[in-house]
C-alpha positions as CSV (number, residue, x, y, z in Angstrom):
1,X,-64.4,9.2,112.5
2,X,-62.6,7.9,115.7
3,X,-60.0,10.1,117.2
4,X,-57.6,8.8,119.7
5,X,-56.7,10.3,123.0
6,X,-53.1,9.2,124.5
7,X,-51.6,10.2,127.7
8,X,-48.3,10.1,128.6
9,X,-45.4,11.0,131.5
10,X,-42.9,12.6,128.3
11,X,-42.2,16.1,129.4
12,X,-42.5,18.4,126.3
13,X,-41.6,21.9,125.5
14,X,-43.4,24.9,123.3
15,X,-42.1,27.4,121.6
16,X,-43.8,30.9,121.1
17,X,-45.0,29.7,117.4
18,X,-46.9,27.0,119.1
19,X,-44.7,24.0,117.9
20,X,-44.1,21.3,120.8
21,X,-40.7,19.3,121.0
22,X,-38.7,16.6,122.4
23,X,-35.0,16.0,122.9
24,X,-36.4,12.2,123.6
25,X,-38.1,9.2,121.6
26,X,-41.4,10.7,121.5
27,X,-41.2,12.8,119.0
28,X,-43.8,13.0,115.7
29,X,-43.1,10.5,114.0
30,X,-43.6,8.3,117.0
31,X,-46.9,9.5,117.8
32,X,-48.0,8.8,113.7
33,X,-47.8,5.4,114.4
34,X,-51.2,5.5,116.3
35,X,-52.7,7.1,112.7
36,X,-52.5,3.7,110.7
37,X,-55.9,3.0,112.5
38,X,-57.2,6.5,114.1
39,X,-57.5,10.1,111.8
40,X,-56.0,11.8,114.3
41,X,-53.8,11.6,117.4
42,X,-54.6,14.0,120.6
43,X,-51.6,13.6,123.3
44,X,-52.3,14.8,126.5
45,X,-48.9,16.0,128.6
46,X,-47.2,18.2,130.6
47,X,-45.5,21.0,128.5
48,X,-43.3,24.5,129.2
49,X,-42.9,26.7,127.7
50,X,-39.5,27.9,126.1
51,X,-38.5,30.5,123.8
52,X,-36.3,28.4,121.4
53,X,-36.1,24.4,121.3
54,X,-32.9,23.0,122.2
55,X,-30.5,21.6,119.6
56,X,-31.4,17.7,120.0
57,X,-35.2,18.9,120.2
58,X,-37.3,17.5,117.1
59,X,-41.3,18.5,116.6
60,X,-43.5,16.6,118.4
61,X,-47.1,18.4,117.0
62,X,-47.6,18.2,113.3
63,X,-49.4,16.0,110.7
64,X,-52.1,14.6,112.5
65,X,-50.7,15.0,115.8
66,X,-51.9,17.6,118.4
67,X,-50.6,17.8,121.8
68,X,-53.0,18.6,124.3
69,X,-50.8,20.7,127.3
70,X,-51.7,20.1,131.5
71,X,-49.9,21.4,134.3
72,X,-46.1,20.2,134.0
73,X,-45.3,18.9,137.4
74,X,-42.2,17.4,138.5
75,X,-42.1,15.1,141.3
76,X,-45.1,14.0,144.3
77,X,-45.1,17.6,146.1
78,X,-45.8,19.5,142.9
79,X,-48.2,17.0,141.3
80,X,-50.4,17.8,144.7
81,X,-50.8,21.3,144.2
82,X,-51.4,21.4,140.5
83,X,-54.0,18.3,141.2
84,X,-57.0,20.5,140.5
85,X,-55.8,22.2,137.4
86,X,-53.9,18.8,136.3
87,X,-57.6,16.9,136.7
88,X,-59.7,19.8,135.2
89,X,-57.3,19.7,131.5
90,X,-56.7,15.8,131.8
91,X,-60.7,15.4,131.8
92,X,-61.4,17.9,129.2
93,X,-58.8,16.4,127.0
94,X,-61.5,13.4,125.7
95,X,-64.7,13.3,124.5
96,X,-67.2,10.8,125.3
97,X,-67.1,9.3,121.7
98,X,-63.2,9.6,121.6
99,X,-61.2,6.0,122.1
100,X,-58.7,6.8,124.3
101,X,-55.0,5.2,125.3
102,X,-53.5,5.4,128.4
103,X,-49.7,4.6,128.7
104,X,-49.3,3.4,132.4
105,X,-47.9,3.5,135.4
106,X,-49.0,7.5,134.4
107,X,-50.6,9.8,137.5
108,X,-52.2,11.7,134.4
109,X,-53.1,8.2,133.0
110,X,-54.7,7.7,136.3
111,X,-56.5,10.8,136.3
112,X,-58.3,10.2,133.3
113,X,-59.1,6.5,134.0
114,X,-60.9,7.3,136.7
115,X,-62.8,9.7,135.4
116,X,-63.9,7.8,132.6
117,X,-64.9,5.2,134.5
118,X,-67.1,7.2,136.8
119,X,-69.0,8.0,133.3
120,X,-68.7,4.4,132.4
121,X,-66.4,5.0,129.5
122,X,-64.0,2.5,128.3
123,X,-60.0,2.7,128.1
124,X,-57.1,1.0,126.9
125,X,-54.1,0.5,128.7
126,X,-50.0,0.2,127.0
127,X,-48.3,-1.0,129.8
128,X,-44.5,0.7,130.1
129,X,-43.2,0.4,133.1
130,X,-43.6,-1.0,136.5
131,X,-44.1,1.3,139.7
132,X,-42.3,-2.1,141.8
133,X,-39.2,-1.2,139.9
134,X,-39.2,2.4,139.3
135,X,-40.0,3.2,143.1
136,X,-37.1,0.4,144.3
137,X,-34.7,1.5,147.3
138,X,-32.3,3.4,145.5
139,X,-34.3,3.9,142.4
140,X,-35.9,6.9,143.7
141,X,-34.7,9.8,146.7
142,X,-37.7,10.5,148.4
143,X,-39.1,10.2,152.0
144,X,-42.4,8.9,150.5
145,X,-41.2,6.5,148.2
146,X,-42.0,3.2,150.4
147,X,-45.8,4.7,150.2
148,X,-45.5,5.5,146.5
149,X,-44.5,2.2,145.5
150,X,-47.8,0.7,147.5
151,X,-49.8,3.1,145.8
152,X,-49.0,2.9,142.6
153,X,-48.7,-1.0,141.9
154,X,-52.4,-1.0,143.4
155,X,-53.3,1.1,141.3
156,X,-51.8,-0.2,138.5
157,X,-52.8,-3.8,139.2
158,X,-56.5,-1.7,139.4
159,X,-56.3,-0.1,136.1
160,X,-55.1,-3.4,134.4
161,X,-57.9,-5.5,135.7
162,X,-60.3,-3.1,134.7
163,X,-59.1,-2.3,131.1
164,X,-61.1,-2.8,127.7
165,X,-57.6,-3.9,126.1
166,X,-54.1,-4.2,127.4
167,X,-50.9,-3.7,125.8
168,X,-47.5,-5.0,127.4
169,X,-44.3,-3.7,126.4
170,X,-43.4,-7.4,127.8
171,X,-43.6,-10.7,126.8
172,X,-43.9,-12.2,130.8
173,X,-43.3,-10.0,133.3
174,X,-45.6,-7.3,133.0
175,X,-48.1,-9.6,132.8
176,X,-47.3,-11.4,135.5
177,X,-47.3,-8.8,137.8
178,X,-50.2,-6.8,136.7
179,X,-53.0,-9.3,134.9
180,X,-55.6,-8.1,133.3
181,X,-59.2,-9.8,133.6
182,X,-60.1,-12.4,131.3
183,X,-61.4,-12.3,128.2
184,X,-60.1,-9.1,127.4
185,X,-57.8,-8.8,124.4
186,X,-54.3,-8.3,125.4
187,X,-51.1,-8.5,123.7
188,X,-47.4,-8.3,123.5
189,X,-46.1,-5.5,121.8
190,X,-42.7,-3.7,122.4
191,X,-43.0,0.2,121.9
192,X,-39.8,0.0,120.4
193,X,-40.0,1.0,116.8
194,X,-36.8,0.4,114.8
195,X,-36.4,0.4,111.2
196,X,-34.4,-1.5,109.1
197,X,-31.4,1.1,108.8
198,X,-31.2,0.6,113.3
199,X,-29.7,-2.7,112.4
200,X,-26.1,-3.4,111.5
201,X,-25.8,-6.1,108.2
202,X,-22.9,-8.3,110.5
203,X,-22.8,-9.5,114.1
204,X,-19.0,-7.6,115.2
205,X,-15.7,-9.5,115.2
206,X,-14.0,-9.8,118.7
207,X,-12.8,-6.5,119.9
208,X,-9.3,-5.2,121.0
209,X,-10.4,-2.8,123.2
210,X,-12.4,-2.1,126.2
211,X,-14.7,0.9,125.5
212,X,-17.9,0.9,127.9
213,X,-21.2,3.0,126.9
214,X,-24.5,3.1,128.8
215,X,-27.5,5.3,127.6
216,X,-30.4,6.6,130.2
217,X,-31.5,9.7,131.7
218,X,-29.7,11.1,134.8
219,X,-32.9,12.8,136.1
220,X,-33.6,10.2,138.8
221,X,-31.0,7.5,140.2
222,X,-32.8,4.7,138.9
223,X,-31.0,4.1,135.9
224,X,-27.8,3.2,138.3
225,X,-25.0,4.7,136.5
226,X,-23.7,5.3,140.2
227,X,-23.4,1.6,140.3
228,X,-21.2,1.8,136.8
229,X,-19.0,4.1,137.7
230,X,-18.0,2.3,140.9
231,X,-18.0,-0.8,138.8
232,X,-15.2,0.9,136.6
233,X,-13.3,2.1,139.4
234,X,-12.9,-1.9,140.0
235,X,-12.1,-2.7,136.9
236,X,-9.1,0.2,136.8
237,X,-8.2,-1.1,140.1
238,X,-7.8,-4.8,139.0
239,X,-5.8,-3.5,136.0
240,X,-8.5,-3.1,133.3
241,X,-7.6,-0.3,130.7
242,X,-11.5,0.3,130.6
243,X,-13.2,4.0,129.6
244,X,-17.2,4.6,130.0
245,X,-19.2,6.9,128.0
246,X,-22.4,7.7,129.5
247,X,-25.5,9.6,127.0
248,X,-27.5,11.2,128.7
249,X,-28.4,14.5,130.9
250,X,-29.9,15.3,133.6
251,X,-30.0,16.8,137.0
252,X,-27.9,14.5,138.9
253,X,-25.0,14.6,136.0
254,X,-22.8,17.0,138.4
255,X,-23.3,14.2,141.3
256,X,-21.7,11.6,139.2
257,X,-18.9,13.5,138.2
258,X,-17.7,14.4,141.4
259,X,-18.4,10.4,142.0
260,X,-15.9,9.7,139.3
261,X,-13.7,12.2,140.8
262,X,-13.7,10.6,144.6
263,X,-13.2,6.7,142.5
264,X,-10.3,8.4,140.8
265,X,-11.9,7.8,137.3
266,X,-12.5,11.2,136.4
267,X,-10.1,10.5,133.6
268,X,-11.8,7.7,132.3
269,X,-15.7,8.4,132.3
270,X,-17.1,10.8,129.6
271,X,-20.6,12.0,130.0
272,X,-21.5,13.3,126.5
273,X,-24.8,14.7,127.3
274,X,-28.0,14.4,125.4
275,X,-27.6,12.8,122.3
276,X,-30.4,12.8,119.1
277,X,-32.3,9.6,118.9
278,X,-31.7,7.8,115.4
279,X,-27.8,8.2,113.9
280,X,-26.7,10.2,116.4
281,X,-26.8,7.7,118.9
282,X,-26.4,4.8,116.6
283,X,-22.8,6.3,116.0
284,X,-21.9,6.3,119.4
285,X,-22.9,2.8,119.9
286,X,-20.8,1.8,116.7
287,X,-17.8,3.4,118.4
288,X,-18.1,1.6,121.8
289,X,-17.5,-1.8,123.0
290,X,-19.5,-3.2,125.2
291,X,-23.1,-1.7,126.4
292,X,-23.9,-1.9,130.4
293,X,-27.4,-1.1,131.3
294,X,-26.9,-1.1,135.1
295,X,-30.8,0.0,135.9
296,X,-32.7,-0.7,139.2
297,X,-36.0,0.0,137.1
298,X,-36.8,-0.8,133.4
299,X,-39.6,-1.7,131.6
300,X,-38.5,-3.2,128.1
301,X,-35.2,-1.3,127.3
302,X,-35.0,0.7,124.0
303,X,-31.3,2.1,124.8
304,X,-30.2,-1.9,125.4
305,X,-32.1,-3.0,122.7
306,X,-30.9,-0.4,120.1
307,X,-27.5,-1.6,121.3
308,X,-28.2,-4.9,120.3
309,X,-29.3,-4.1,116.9
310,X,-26.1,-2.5,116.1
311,X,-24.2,-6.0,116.8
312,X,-23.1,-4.8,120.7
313,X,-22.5,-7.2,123.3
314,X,-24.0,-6.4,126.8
315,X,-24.3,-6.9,130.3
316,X,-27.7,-5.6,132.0
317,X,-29.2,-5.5,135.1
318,X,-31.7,-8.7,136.3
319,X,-35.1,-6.1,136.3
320,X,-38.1,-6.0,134.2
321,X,-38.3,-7.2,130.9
322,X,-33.9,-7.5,130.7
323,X,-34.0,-10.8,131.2
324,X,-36.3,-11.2,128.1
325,X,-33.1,-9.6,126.2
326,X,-30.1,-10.9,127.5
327,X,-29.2,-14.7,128.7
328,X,-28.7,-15.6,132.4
329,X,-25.0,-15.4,132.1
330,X,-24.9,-11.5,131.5
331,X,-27.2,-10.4,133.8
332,X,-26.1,-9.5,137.3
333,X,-28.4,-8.1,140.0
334,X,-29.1,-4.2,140.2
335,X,-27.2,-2.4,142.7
336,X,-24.0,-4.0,143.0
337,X,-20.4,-2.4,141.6
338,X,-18.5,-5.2,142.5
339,X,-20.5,-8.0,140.8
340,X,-21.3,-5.9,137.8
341,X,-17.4,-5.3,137.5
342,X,-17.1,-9.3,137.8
343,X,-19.3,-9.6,135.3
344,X,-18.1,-6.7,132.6
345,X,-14.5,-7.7,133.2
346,X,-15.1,-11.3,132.5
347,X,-17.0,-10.6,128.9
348,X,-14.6,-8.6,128.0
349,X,-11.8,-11.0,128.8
350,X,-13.1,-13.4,126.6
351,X,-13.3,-12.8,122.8
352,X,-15.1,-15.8,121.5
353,X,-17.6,-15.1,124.1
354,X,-18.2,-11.3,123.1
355,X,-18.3,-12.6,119.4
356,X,-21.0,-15.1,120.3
357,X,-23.0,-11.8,122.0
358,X,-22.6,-9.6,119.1
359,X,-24.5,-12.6,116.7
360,X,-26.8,-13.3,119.4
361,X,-28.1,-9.6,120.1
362,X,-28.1,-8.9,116.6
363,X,-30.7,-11.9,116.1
364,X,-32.4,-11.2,119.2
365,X,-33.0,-7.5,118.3
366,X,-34.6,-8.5,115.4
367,X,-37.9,-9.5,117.1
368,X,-37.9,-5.9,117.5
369,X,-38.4,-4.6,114.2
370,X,-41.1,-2.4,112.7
371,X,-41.6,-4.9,110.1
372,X,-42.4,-7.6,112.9
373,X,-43.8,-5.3,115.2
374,X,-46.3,-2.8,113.8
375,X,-49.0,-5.9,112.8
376,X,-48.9,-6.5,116.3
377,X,-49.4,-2.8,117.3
378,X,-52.3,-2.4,114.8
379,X,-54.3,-5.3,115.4
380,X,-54.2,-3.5,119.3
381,X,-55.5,-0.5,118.3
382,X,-58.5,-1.8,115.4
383,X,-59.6,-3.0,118.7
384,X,-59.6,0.4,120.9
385,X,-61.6,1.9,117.8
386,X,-63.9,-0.4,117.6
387,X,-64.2,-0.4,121.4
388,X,-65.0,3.0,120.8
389,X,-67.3,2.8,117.8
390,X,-69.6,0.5,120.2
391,X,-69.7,2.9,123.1
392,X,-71.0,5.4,119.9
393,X,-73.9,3.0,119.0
394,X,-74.7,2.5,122.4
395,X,-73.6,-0.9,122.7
396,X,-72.2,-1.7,125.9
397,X,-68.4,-1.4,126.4
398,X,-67.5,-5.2,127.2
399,X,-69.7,-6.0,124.7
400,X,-67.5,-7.2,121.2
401,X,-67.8,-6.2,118.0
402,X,-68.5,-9.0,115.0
403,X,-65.6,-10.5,114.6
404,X,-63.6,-8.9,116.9
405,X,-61.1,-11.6,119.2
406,X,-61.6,-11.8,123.1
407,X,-59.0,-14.2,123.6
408,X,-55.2,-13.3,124.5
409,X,-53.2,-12.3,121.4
410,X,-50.0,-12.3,122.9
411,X,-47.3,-13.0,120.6
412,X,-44.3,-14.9,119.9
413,X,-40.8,-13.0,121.5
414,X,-41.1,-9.7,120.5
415,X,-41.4,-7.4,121.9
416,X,-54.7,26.1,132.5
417,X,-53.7,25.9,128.4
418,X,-55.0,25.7,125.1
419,X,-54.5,22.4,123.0
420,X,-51.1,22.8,120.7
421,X,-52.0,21.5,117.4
422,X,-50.3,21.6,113.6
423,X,-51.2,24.2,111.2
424,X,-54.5,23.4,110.0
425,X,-55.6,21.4,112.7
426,X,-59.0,21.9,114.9
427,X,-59.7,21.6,118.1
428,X,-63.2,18.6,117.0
429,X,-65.2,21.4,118.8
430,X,-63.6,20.8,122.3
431,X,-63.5,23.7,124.5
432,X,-59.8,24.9,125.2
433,X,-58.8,24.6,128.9
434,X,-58.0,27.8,130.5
């Protein structure tokens, strides 16, 4: 049987009993999706050790799902000296008969498409993110970054003309930027995931207060909560009685509270830290107002559009796939604390228009649903086993199967270690990297 090999950039942690976790989205039960096609799911990524998970952790390793562990790096100057050991476990994490799933832009993804390639081996490609974005001025505080940005669209544009199969998180823009050759089966298909109890039953009445949330990681600047807060500081300026609360951690959190503190806004931004995925944030939402994603970079959104299934009005930045969410009128361009507090200060002036939001999102945010999605998502996959399953019989890898669609399937709007693995699991006679 066919076992699938995915990379991805998710940083994971280990505890001594062997167990990897997440505090993020990809957790287990998000990696089980890949098992309605494959036996079993190998995910190759960096991991550190830890001697206890943290308290929004949940287990990523379990049921048929193994993690794979490489090198875990942190930025361009790190990924250059762990190169060798990164490319040694990337490579030895898939067999030749193993279909294997890259989740790009991805330096591991990178690492093991070329290596495959040299071998003449197929791969698949789910397209997340776009380098042109992520590696904007501002997105990203590094010397190199111009150089990075070059490099990695290249590459991407590379891997994506190359691919067996493609996979955009997109509906357009993805797929403008980074085509893949034709002929090859691509779709549309949204990694978002959301079942039926993300969704509230009613679009929200009209509300009497002002309460601002935005969700992202404060690891890099990308995610432009900078921006927010000096959008806020406007608003208190011109008389708004508005309050932020931003979910979320990371390494530049101190940074923005002593921003809040120069804007005088201390007193009216709340950063409430990291947050479990599921209830826990869907609570938070429930309590706010209006959701501002202010991002320089996004792929397709899971914080804005998990917003918009719990009946939230929002303003978002004009960058990847946003404007496949949210109309014209509340997008603003990335960057900008002025226009963005133009923009959240005339929604929430008027009620009928954040009623008319709340029903819209809600309906919009549908197209996102497991129900509508994982058809999509399966049909993708069928075709990176059988992709597989041909390089096995010695067919040759453009080559279809019977029956098997070469045309686009895009979609209507939608959207050294040793391997980690669950109790029970083996190892399919791969030899542990060291």
């Amino acid at each position: 049987m066919t076992r699938v090999v995915v990379t991805t950039e998710s940083r994971f942690t280990r505890t001594p009993d062997g167990t990897v976790w997440t505090a993020d989205v990809a957790d287990h039960r998000f990696w089980r999706r890949y098992s309605a096609v494959f036996p079993w799911v190998r995910v190759v990524a960096r991991v550190t050790d830890v001697p206890a998970p943290g308290p929004a952790d949940r287990p990523v390793t379990g049921d048929g799902v193994e993690v794979w562990p490489v090198p875990s790096y942190a930025g361009p100057a790190q990924y250059l000296r762990t190169r060798g050991r990164l490319r040694r476990a990337v490579v030895a994490a898939a067999g030749d008969t193993d279909a294997v799933i890259l989740r790009v832009p991805s330096p591991i993804g990178m690492t093991l498409a070329l290596a495959r390639s040299r071998r003449g081996l197929p791969v698949a490609l789910e397209v997340v993110g776009d380098p042109h974005d992520a590696l904007a001025p501002g997105a990203v505080r590094h010397p190199l970054r111009p150089l990075l940005r070059h490099w990695m669209k290249r590459q991407l544009r590379r891997q994506c003309a190359s691919a067996a199969a493609v996979s955009y998180v997109t509906e357009r823009s993805l797929q403008a930027r980074y085509p893949a050759r034709p002929g090859v089966y691509t779709t549309a298909c949204s990694s978002i995931d959301l079942p039926e109890e993300a969704y509230v039953p009613t679009a929200r009445p009209a509300p009497s207060r002002s309460r601002l949330v935005s969700v992202g990681s404060l690891a890099q600047p990308y995610k432009g909560i900078d921006t927010l807060i000096g959008a806020v500081a406007r608003l208190v300026g011109a008389g708004h009685d508005v309050t932020l609360t931003h979910l979320g951690e990371g390494r530049l959190r101190s940074d923005l509270e002593e921003l809040a503190v120069r804007l005088g806004v201390s007193d009216r931004v709340t950063f409430a830290g990291l947050v479990g995925s599921g209830p826990p944030v869907w609570r938070r939402l429930d309590e706010a107002d209006l959701f501002v994603l202010p991002s320089r970079a996004e792929g397709l959104p899971r914080a804005l559009i998990e917003a918009m299934a719990r009946g939230l009005p929002a303003i978002g930045a004009r960058v990847g796939g946003v404007p496949e969410l949210l109309p014209a009128t509340d997008l603003v361009e990335p960057g900008d604390p002025g226009r963005l507090a133009e923009a959240v200060g005339a929604m929430l002036a008027d009620r009928d228009r954040m009623a008319a939001a709340s029903v819209r999102n809600l309906a919009r945010a549908r197209d996102y649903a497991a129900t509508r999605l994982t058809p999509r998502r399966i049909a993708f996959y069928e075709q990176v086993r059988d992709l597989a399953r041909q390089r096995v019989a010695g067919l040759p890898a453009g080559r279809p199967a019977p029956g098997a669609r070469r045309t686009s399937t895009v979609g209507p709007a939608a959207a050294g270690t040793t391997p980690t693995t669950s109790p029970g699991a083996t190892t399919h006679g791969r030899k542990a990297v060291r």
